[in-house]
C-alpha positions in Angstrom: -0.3 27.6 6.4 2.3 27.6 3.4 2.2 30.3 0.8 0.9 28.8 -2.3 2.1 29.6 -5.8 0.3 28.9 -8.6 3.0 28.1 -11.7 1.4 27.5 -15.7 0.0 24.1 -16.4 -1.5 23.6 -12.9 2.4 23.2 -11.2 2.4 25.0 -7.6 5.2 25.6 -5.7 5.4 26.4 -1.9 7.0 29.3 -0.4 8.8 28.8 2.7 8.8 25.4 3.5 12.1 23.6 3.3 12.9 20.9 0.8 13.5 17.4 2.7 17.5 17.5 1.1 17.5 21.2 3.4 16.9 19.7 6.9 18.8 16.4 6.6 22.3 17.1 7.2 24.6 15.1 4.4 25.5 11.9 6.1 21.9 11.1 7.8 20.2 8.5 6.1 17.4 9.0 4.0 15.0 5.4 2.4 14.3 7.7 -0.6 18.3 7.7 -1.7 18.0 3.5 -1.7 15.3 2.5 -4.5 16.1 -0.9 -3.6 15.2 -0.6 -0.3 12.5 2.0 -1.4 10.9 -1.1 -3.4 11.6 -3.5 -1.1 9.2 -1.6 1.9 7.0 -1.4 -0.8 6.6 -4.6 -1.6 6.6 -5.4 2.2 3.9 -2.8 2.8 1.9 -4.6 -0.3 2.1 -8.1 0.9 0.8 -7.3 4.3 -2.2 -5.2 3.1 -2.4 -8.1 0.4 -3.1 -10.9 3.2 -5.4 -8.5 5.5 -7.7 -8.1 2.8 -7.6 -11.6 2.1 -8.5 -12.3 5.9 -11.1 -9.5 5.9 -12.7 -10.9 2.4 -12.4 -14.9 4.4 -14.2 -13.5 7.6 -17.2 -11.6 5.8 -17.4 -14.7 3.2 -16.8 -13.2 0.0 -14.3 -14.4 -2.9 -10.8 -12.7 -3.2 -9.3 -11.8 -6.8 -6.3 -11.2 -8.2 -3.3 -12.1 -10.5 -0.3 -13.4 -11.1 1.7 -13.3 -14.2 -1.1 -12.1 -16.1 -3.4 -14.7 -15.1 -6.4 -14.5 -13.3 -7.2 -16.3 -9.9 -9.9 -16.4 -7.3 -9.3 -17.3 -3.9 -12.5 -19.0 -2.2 -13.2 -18.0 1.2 -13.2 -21.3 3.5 -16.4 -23.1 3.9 -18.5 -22.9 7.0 -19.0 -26.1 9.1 -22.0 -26.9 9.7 -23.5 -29.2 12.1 -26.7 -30.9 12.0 -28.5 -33.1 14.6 -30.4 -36.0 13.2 -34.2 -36.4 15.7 
């Protein structure tokens, strides 16, 4: 376990364990040194969680909400088929 320091205003610093910059040698690439590619995972990452949640929401039957622009949507979970038998 790291050594701990407690700096003023709640800050704490590590001792001992190397920054991310200290084991990467200068070429190797690193996402965090490309915010657009940075964002662009993100927003990846985002719309995949977005449209398992939707799927998840659609197979337990319960309304989805979000936005877009500011404006407020809810997306209806399909409706069951019934059938019924006439006797």
């Amino acid at each position: 376990m790291a050594n701990v320091k407690h700096l003023e205003g709640g800050a704490q610093e590590t001792a001992g364990a190397p920054h991310n910059s200290e084991l990467m040698a200068e070429d190797e690439y690193c996402i965090f040194d490309d915010p657009e590619e940075l964002i662009a995972l993100a927003q990846e990452s985002f719309k995949r969680a977005a449209k398992k949640a939707v799927a998840e929401n659609d197979a337990l039957g319960i309304p989805t909400h979000y936005s877009v622009g500011g404006k407020l949507f809810v997306h209806m979970p399909p409706a069951k088929k019934t059938t019924s038998s006439s006797e």
